[in-house]
C-alpha positions as CSV (number, residue, x, y, z in Angstrom):
1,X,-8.7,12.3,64.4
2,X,-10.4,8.7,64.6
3,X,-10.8,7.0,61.8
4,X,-14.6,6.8,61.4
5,X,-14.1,11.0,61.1
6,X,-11.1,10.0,58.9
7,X,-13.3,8.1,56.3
8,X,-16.1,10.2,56.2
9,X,-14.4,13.2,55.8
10,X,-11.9,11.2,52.9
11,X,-14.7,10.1,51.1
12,X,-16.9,13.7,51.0
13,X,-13.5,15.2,49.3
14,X,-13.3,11.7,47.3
15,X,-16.7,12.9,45.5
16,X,-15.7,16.6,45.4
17,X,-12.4,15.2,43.5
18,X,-14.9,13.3,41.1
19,X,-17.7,15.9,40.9
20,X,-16.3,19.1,40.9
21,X,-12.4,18.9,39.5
22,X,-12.3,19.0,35.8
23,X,-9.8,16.9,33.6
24,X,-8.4,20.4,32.8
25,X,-7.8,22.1,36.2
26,X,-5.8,18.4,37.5
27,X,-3.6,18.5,34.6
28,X,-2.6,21.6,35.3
29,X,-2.2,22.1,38.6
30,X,-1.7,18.8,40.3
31,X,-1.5,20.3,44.1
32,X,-5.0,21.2,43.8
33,X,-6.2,22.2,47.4
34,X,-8.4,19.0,47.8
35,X,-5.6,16.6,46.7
36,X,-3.4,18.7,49.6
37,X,-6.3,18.6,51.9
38,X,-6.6,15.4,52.0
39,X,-3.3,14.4,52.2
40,X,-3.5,16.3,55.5
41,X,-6.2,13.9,56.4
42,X,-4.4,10.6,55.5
43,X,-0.8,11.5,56.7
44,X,0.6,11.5,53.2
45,X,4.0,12.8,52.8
46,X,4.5,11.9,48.9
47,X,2.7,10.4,46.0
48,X,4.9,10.0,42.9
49,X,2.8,8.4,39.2
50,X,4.1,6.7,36.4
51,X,2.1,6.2,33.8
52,X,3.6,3.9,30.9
53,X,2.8,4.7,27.3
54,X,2.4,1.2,25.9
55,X,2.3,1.8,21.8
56,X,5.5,3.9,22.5
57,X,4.3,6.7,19.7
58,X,5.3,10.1,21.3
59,X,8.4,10.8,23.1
60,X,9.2,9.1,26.3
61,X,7.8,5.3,26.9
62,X,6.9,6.3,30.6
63,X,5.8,9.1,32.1
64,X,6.8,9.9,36.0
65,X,5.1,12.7,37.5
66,X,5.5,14.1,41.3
67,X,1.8,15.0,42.4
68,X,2.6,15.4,45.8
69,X,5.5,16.1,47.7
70,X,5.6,17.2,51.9
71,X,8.6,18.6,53.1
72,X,9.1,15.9,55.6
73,X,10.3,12.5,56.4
74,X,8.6,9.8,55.0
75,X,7.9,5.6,55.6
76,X,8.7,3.4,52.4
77,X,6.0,4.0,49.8
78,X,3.2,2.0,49.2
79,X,2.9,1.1,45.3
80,X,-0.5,0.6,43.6
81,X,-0.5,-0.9,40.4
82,X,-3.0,-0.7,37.2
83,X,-3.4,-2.5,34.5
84,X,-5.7,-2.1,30.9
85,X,-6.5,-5.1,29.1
86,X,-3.4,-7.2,30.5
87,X,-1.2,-4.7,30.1
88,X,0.6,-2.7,32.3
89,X,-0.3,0.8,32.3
90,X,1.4,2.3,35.4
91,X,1.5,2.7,39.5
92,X,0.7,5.5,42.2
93,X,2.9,5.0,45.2
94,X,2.2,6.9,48.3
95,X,4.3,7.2,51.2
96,X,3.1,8.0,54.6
97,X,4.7,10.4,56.7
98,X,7.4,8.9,59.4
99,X,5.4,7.3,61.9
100,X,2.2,6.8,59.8
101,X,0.7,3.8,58.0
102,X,-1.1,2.5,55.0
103,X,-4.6,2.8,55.7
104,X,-7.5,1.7,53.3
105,X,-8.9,5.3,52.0
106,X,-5.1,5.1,50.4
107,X,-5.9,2.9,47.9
108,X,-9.3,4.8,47.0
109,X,-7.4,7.9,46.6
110,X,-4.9,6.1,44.2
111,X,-7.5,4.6,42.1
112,X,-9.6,7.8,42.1
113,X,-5.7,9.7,40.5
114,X,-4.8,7.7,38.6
115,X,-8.0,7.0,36.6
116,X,-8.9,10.7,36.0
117,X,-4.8,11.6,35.7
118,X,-4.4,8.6,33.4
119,X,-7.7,9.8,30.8
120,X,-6.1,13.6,31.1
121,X,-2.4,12.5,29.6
122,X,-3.7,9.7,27.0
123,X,-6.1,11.7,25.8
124,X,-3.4,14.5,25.2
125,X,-1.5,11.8,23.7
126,X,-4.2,11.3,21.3
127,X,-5.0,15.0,20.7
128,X,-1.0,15.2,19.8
129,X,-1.3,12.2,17.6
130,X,-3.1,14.2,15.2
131,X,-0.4,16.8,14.3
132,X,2.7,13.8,14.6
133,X,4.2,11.0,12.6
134,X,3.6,8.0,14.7
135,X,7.0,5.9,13.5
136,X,9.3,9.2,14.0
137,X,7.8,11.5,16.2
138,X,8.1,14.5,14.3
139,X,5.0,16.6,12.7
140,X,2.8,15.4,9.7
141,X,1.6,17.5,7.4
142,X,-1.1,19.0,9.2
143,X,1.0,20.3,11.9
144,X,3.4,22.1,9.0
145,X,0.2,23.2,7.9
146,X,-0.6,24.5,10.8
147,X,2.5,26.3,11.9
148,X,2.8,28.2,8.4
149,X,-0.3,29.4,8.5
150,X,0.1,31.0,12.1
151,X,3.2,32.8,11.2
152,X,2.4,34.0,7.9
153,X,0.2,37.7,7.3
154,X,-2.7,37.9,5.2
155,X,-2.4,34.6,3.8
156,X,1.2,35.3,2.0
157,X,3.4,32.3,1.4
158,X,5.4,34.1,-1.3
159,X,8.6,34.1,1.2
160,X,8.3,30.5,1.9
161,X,9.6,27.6,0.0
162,X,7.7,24.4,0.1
163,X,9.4,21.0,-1.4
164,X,7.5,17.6,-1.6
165,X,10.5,15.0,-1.5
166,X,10.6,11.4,-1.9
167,X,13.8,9.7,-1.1
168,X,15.3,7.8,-4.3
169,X,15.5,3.9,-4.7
170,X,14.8,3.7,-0.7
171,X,13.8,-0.4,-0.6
172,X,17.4,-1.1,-1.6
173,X,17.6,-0.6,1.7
174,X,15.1,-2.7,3.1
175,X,16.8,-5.7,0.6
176,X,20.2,-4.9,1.6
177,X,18.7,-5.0,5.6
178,X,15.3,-6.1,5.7
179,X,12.5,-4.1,7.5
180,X,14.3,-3.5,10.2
181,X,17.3,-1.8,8.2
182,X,14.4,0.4,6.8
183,X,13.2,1.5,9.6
184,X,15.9,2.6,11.3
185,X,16.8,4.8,8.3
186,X,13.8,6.3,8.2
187,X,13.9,7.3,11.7
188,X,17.6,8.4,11.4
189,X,16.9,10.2,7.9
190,X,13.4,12.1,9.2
191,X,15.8,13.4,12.2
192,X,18.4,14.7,10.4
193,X,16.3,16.8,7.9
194,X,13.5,18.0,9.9
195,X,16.9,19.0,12.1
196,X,17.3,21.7,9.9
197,X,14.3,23.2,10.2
198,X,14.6,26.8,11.7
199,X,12.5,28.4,14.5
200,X,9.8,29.8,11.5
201,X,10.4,26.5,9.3
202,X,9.0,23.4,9.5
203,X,9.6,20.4,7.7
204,X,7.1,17.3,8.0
205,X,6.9,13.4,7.4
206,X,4.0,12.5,5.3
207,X,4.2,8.7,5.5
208,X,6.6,6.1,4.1
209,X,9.5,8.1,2.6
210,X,7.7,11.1,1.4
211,X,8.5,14.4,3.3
212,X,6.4,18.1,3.2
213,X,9.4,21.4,3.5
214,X,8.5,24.5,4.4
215,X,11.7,26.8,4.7
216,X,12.0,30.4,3.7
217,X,13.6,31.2,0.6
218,X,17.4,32.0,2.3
219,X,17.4,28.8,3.4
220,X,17.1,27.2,-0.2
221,X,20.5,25.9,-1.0
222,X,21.1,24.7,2.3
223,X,18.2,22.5,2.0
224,X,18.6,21.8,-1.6
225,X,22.2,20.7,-0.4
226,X,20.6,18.3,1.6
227,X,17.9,17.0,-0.5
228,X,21.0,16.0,-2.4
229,X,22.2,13.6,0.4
230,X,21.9,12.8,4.0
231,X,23.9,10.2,5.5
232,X,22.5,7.3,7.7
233,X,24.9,4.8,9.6
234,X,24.7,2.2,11.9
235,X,22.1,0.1,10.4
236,X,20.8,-3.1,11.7
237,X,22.0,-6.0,9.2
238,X,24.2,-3.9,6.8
239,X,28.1,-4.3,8.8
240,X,29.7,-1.1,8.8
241,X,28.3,0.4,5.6
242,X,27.0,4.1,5.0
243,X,24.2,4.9,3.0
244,X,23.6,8.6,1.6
245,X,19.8,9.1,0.5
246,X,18.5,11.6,-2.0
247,X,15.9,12.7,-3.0
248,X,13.6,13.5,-5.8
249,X,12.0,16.7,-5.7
250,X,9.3,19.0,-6.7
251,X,10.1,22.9,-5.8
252,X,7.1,25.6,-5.4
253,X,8.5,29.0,-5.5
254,X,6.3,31.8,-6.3
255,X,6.4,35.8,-5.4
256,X,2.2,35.2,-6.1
257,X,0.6,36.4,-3.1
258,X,-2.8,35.1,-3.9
259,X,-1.8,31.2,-3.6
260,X,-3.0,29.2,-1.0
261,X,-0.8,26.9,1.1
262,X,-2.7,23.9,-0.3
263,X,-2.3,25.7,-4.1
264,X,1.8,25.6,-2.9
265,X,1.2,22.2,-1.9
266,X,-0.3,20.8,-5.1
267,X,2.6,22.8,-7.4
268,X,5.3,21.1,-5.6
269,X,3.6,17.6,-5.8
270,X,3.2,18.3,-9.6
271,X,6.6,18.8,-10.2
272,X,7.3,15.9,-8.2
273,X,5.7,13.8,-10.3
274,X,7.2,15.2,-13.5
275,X,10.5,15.2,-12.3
276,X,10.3,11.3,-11.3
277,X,8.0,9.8,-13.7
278,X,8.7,11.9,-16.8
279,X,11.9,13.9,-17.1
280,X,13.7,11.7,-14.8
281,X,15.5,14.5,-13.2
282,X,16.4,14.8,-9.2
283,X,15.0,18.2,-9.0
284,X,11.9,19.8,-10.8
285,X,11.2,23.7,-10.1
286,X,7.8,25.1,-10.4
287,X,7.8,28.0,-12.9
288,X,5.9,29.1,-15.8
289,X,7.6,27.1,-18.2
290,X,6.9,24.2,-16.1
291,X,3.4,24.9,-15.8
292,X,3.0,25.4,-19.7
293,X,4.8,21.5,-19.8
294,X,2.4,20.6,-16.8
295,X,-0.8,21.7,-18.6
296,X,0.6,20.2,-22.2
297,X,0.9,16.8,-20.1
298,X,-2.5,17.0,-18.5
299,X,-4.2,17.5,-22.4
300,X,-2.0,15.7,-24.6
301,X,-4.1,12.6,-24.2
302,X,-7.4,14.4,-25.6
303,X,-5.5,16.3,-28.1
304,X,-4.0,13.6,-29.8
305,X,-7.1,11.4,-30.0
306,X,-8.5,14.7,-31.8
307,X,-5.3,15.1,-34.0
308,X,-5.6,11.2,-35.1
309,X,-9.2,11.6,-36.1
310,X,-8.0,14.2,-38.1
311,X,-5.5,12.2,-39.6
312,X,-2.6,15.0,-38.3
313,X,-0.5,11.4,-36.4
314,X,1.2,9.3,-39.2
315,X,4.1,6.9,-39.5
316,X,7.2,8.5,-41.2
317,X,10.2,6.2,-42.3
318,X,13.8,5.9,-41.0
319,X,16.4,4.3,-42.8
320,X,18.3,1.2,-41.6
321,X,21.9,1.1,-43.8
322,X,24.4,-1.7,-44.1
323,X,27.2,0.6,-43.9
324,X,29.4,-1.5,-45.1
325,X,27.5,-2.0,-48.5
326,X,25.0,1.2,-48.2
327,X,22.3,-1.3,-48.9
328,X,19.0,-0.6,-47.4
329,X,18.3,-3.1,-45.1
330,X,14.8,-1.8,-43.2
331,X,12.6,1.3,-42.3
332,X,11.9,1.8,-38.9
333,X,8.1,3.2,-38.6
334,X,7.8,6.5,-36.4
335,X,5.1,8.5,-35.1
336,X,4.9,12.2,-36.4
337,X,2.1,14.3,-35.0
338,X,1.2,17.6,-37.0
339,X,-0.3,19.7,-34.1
340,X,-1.9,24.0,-35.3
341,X,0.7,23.7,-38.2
342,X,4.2,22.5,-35.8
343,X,5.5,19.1,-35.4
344,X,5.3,18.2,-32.2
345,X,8.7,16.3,-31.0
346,X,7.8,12.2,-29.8
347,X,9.9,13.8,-26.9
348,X,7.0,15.8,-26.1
349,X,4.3,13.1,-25.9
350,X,5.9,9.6,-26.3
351,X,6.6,9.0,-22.7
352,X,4.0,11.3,-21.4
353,X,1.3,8.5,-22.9
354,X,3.3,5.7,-21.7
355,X,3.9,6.6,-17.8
356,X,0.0,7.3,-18.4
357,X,-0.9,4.3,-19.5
358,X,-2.0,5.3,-22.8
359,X,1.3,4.4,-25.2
360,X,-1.0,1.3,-26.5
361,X,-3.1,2.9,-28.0
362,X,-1.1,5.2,-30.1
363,X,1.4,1.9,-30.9
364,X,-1.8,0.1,-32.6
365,X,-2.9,3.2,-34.3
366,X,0.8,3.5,-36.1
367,X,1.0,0.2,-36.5
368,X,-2.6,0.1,-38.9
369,X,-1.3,3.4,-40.7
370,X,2.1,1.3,-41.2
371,X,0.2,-1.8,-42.4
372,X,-1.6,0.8,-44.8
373,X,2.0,1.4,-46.0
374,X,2.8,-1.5,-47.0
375,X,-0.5,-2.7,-48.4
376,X,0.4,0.1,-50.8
377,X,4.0,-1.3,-52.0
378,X,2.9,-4.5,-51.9
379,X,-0.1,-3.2,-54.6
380,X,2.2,-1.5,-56.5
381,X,4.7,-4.3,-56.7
382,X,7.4,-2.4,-55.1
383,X,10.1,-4.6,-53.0
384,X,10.6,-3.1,-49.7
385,X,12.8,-4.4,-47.3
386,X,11.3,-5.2,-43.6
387,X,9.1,-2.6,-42.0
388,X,10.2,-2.4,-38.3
389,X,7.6,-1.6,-35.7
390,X,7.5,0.0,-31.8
391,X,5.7,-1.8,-29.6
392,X,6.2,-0.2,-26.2
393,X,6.8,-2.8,-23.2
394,X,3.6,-1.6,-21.7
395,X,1.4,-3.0,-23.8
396,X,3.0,-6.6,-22.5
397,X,0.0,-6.8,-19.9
398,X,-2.4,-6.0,-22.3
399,X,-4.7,-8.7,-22.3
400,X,-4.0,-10.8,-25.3
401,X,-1.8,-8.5,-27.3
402,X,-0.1,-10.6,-29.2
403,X,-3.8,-11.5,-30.7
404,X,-4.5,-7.8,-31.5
405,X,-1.2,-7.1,-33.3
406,X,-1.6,-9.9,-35.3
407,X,-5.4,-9.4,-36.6
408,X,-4.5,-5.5,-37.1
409,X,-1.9,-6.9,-39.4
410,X,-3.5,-10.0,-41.5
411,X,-6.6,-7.5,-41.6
412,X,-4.6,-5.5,-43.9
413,X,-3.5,-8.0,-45.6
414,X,0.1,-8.1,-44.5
415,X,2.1,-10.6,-43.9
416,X,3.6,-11.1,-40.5
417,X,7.1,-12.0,-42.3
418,X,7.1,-8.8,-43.5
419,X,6.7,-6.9,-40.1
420,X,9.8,-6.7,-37.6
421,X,8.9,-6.0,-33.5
422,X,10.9,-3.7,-32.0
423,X,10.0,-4.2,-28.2
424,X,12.5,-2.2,-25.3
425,X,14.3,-5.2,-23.3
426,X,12.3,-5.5,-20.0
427,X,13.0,-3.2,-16.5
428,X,12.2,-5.5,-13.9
429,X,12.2,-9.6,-13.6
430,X,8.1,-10.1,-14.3
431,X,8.1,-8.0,-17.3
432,X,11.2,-10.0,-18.4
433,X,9.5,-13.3,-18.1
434,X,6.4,-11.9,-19.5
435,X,8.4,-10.6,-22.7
436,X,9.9,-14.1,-23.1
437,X,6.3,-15.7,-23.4
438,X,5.1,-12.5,-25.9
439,X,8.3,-13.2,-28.4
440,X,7.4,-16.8,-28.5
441,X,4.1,-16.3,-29.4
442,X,4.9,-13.5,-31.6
443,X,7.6,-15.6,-33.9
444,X,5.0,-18.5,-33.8
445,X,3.1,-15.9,-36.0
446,X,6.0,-15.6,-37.8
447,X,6.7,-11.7,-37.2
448,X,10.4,-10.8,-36.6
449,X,11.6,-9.4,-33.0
450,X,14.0,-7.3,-32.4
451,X,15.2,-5.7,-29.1
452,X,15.2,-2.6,-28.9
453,X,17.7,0.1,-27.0
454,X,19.8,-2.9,-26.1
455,X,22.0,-2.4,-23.0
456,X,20.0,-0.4,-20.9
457,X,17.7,-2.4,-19.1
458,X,17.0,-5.2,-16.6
459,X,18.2,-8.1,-18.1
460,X,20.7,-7.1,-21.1
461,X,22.8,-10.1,-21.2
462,X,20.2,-12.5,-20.1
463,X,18.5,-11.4,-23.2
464,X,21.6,-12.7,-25.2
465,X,21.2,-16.7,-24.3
466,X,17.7,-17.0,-23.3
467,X,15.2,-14.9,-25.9
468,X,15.1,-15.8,-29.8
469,X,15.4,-13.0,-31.6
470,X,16.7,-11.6,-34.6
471,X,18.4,-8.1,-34.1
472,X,19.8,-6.2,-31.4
473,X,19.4,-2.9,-31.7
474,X,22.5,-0.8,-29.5
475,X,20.6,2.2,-27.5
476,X,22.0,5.3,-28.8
477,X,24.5,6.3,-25.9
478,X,26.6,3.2,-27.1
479,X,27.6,5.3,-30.5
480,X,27.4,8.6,-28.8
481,X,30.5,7.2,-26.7
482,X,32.0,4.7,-29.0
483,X,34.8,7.0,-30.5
484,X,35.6,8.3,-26.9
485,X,35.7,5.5,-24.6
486,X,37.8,2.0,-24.5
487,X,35.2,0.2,-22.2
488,X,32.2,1.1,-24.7
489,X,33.9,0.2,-28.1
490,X,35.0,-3.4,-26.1
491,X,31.9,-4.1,-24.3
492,X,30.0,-3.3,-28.1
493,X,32.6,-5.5,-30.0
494,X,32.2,-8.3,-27.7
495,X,28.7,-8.3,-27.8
496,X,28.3,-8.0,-31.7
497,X,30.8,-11.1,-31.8
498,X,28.5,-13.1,-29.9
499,X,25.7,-12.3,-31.9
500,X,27.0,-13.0,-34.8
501,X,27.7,-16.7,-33.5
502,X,24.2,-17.1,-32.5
503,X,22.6,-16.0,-35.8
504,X,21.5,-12.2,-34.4
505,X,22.0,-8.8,-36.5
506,X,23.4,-6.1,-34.7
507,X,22.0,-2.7,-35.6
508,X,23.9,0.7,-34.1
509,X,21.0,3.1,-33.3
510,X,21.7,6.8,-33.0
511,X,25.0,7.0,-35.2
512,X,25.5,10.5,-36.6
513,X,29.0,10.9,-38.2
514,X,31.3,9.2,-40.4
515,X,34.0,8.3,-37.5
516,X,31.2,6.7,-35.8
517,X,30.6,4.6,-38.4
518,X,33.6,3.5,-38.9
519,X,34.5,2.8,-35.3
520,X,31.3,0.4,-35.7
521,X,32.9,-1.3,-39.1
522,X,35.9,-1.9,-37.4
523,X,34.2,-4.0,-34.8
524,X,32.0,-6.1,-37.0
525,X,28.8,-4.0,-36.3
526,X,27.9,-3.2,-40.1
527,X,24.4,-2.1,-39.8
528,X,23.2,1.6,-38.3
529,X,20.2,3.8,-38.0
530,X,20.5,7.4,-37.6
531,X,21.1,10.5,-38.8
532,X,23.8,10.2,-40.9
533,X,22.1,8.4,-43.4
534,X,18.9,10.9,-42.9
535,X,15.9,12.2,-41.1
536,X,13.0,9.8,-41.1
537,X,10.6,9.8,-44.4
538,X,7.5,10.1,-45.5
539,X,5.8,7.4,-47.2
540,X,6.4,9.1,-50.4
541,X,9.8,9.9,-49.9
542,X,10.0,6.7,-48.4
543,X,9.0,5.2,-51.8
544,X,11.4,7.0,-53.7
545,X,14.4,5.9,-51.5
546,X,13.3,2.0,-51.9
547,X,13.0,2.5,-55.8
548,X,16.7,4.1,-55.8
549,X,19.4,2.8,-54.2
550,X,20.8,6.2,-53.2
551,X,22.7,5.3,-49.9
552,X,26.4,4.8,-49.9
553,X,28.6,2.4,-47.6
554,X,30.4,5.0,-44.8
555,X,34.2,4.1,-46.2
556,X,33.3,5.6,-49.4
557,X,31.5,8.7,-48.6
């Protein structure tokens, strides 16, 4: 055939190619008749593609595809290559059969391929990109979604678990590696759990370090078992180091047939959030009980404001004893809430209003009712000893706090001297330089500070040398181990010597039996707060106890 019949017969099946072949019917069936047809024409034995997936998201980085293959010999191939936007985005080589050459229509043909076979495979790149975590490879939530759903009957999810997890204290690793260190893990981590995954599971990444489990319920402990701890090795910038991540954890489990996938969803990110932000456990089930805490949580905001209108939240008194002497040496001022005739626990609403956001307002509203207090003893002439005060660490970003407290108090005709702070020592660096600049400003008043729940936080012993306070108050799980374990009663003793060289009372929260108390003596720590010396007061009963001296020192009682 010459080549003016070559090219005009090339270029009619050049427009049928363009016209008439859909996206579809090329992608799946590469050896279409025309593509073979004119192959025939142009003395093609073999056309190999490559197509190269720059962003690198899904699977392989380059894709190589046979589209043509003759069962013949075949001259070296001739390679066309394309690029987008400077950027290389792959080649069609053709290679004419032995004893053939390269003629122009090649090129044509190559162009015309790999255009329409480049827009078939990105845009199935794309469609997948919508049912894949880009960083990992592995499905996002809609494709768990969408798997469930197609293998479950009428709707039911009862025989499925689903967990919403979120791996614990994760940018340690990105400190102790930087970003890279990170997100290797990630990659490594994501691999290993959605490994586990069985053909009618499926466990997907939801961004960051946040994960979506489906798994039936005879699968639970094995993937409870490894919610508790996956290793990752082999990290960039760490030496030879393993890491094993948990997670926290919220657990939907539920024979109720009725519930939707996305009503499963919400349940396990609810107990999520309680068991991380509020009970501080690894793993929070979904279960009646949990709901009845769930719903509490959700209205405890409205139904104290309603309580306090009604005057049912009041300050109640706890004792502060030298032990040594059994002289009174403070109240500490409480909350008590009086909720449909029960007292509800602090336990049950205390942190619930701070990891809200709300703690302040309760703190000024006991702190008024407190002032009250003492407007009263001081009318009646009585001669209290210092009235402590909780000022949650929270409120250390409210804007000008240290303004409020003090106009709440002089407005009731208090003064500051009277009034002790008891603020938590700080969790992180910026609230611990922000709680340096509110005791400053507070003692300038001329309020007294003390730290409370001293031991547990960011910056214990920076606390010691670099804030100017009055008392140190020992969290409670120093007397709860003081009888039972060496390194508690030494690190106690050491710190109560120091204080006392530095002007600072030491106060032993929490103590509840005699041998604690005297374990305390014995180590210079004289003062305590606790049971032992009584459940906190009302004012009246409060009253009473300052007008009699009625407390005894612990070596006598």
């Amino acid at each position: 055939m010459d080549n003016k019949n070559v090219k005009r017969k090339s270029n009619c099946i050049f427009e049928s190619l363009l016209k008439e072949c859909t996206h579809e019917k090329l992608n799946k069936d590469l050896s279409h008749e025309e593509i073979q047809e004119i192959c025939d024409i142009l003395f093609i034995g073999e056309i190999n593609l490559e197509i190269t997936n720059t962003e690198n998201r899904f699977g392989d980085r380059v894709i190589n595809k046979n589209i043509f293959k003759r069962d013949c010999e075949c001259e070296e191939a001739i390679k066309y290559m394309y690029r987008l936007s400077d950027t290389r985005a792959g080649e069609i080589s053709i290679a004419p059969m032995k004893g053939h050459e390269e003629v122009p229509e090649y090129s044509i043909f190559a162009n015309i391929l790999f255009l329409i076979i480049y827009e078939v495979t990105t845009t199935r790149v794309l469609n997948n990109s919508r049912f894949m975590d880009p960083q990992t490879g592995v499905p996002n939530l809609r494709a768990v979604k969408d798997k469930i759903t197609s293998l479950v009957r009428n709707g039911d999810y009862s025989d499925y678990i689903i967990i919403y997890a979120n791996i614990q204290n994760f940018k340690y690793l990105n400190d102790c590696g930087g970003v890279e260190c990170g997100d290797t893990a990630i990659v490594a981590y994501t691999r290993k759990l959605v490994a586990l995954a069985e053909e009618d599971e499926a466990i997907g990444r939801l961004g960051g370090d946040h994960f979506i489990i489906c798994v039936k319920r005879r699968n639970q402990s094995k993937i409870m078992h490894a919610l508790a701890g996956i290793t990752v090795s082999d990290l960039p910038n760490t030496g030879d180091r393993n890491f094993v991540l948990s997670c926290w954890a919220g657990v939907m489990i539920s024979d109720n047939k009725k519930l939707s996938f996305d009503e499963r969803m919400q349940c396990a990110v609810d107990a999520y959030t309680m068991a991380k932000t509020r009970l501080k456990q690894r793993v929070v089930f979904y279960n009646d009980k949990f709901k009845a805490k769930l719903d509490w949580s959700r209205n405890v905001r409205e139904l104290l404001g309603k309580s306090i209108s009604k005057q049912e939240v009041y300050p109640v008194f706890q004792a502060k004893v030298n032990m040594k002497t059994g002289k009174l040496v403070g109240f500490e001022a409480l909350s008590r809430w009086k909720y449909q005739g029960r007292i509800v626990s602090p336990s049950e609403y205390i942190s619930i209003l701070d990891n809200q956001g709300m703690i302040h307002n309760l703190d000024m509203y006991i702190l008024m009712q407190t002032c009250e207090c003492i407007k009263k003893w001081d009318d009646a002439g009585i001669d209290y000893p210092i009235i402590s005060v909780n000022v949650s660490r929270k409120n250390l970003f409210i804007p000008n706090i240290e303004e409020i407290i003090h106009r709440i108090t002089t407005t009731a005709g208090v003064e500051p001297s009277k009034l002790d702070i008891e603020i938590t020592e700080s969790a992180t660096e910026d609230e611990f330089s922000r709680l340096l600049d509110f005791i400053t400003k507070m003692r300038q008043y001329g309020y007294r500070i003390s730290i409370d729940d001293f031991g547990v936080g960011y910056s214990s012993l920076s606390l010691l040398h670099t804030i100017d306070a009055d008392v140190i108050k020992f969290d409670k799980s120093f007397a709860d181990n003081i009888c039972s374990s060496n390194k508690v009663e030494y690190i106690v003793e050491s710190i109560v010597n120091y204080a006392n060289k530095i002007g600072m009372t030491t106060i032993a929260e929490g103590v509840e039996s005699k041998e604690q108390g005297k374990k305390l003596l014995d180590i210079g720590c004289e003062c305590c707060q606790g049971f032992y010396y009584g459940e906190p007061l009302s004012f009246e009963e409060a009253s009473e106890v300052i007008k009699k001296s009625i407390y005894k020192p612990i070596l006598e009682d």
